[in-house]
C-alpha positions in Angstrom: 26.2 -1.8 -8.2 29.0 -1.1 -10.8 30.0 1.9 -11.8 31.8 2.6 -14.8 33.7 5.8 -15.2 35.5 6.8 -17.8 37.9 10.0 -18.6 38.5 12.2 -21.5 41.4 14.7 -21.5 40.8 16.1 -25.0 38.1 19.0 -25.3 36.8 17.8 -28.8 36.0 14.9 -27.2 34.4 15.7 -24.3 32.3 18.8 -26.4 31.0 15.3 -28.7 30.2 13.3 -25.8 28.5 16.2 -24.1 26.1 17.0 -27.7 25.1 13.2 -28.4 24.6 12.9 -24.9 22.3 15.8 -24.4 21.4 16.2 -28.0 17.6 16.7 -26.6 18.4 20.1 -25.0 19.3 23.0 -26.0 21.0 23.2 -29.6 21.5 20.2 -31.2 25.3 20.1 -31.8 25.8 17.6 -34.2 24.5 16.5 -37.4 22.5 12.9 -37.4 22.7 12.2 -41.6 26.1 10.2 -42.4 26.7 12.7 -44.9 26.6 15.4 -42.9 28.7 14.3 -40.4 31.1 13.6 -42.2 31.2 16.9 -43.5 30.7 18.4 -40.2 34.2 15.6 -39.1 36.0 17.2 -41.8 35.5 20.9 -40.8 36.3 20.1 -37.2 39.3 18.2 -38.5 40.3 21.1 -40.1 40.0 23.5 -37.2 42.2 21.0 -34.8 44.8 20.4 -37.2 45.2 23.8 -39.2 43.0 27.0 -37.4 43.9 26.0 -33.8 47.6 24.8 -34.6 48.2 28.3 -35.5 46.0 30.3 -33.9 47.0 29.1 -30.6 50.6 29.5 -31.4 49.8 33.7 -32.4 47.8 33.6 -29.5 50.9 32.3 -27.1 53.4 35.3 -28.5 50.9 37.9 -29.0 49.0 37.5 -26.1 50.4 35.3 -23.3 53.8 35.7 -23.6 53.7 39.7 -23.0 50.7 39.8 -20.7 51.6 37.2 -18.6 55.7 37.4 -18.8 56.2 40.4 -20.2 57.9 38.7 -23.0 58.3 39.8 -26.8 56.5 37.7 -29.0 59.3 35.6 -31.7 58.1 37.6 -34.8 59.3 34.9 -36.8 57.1 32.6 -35.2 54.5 35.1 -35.6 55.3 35.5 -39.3 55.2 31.8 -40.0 51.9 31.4 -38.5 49.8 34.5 -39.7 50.6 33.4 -43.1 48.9 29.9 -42.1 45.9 31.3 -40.0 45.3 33.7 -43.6 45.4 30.2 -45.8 42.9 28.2 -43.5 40.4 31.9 -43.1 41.0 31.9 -47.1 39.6 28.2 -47.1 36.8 29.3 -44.6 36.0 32.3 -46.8 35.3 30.2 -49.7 32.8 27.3 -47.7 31.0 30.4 -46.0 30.2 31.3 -49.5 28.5 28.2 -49.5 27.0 27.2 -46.3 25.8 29.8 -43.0 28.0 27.7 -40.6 31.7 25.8 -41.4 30.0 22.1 -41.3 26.5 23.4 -42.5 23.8 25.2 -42.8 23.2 25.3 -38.7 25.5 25.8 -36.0 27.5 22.8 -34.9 30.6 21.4 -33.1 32.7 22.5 -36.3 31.6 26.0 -35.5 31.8 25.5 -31.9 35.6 24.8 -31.3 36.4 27.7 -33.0 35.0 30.0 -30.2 38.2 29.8 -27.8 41.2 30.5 -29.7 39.0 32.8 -31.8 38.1 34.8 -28.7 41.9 35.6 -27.8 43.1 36.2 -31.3 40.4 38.8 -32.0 42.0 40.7 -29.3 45.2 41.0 -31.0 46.1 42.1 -34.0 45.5 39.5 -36.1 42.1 40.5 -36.0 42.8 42.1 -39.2 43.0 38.9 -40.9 39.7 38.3 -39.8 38.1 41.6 -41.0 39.8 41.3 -44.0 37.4 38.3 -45.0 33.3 39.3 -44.8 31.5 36.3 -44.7 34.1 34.7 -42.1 33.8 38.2 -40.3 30.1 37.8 -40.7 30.5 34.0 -38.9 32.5 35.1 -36.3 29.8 37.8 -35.4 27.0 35.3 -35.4 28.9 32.3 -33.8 30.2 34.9 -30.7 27.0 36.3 -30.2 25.1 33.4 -29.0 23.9 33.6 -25.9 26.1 30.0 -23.9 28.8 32.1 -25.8 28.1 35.4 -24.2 27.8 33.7 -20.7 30.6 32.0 -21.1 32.4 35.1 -21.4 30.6 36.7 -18.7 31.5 33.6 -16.5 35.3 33.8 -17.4 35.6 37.8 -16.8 33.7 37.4 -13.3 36.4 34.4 -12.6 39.0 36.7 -13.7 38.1 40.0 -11.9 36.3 38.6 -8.9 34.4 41.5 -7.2 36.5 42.7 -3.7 
């Protein structure tokens, strides 16, 4: 018997795989029409490339650097990049006019990658950013109160704070 394995190291990937994979249970994760695909791509694009890239950099001065080296955060950086997070939750304020979800009307992947870097930066306070837009506020509610999402959490704070 062969076996072939295979390796991804990138979390966009792997989340794909997982949803075509297992597509038949639980929420279907991505879209199946070529034209909403590529819509839901696009969204997902943008998230990697523009929401992560500075959201993960706020979240590195703001959040890790003082908590976990009691480090100041570079307020340049911090500048720079919370006028880039504002631009992309503009964009997002505008499509969520138009559709429930980022790459549709139903949760998907596009939504989905969000959930990480969202998590950490509405603990800080760029949260306001976030408030100050109500239909991406209104997305953020939804998309962090599903219940993987909430067990996820639940499964990271019992990792965290493991009972004595």
């Amino acid at each position: 018997m062969i076996i072939k394995l295979f390796i991804f190291a990138e979390s966009r990937a792997i989340t794909k795989y997982i949803a075509n994979q297992y597509s038949d249970q639980g929420t279907d994760l991505v879209f199946r029409d070529p034209k909403e695909q590529a819509i839901e791509s696009l969204w997902t694009e943008v998230e990697a490339h523009h929401f992560d890239t500075a959201g993960s950099k706020l979240n590195w001065e703001l959040a890790v650097k003082p908590k976990m080296f009691g480090a100041e955060g570079d307020q340049a950086v911090i500048e720079e990049n919370k006028v880039k997070l504002a631009k992309v939750l503009d964009v997002y304020e505008k499509r969520l006019s138009e559709s429930n979800y980022l790459g549709g009307d139903r949760f998907s992947l596009a939504d989905l990658h969000h959930l990480p870097t969202a998590e950490y930066l509405l603990l800080t306070s760029i949260k306001e950013l976030f408030d100050a837009r109500p239909r991406v506020t209104a997305w953020l509610a939804d998309i962090t109160s599903r219940p993987a999402w909430t067990k996820v959490i639940e499964l990271r704070n019992q990792a965290l704070n493991p009972p004595k």
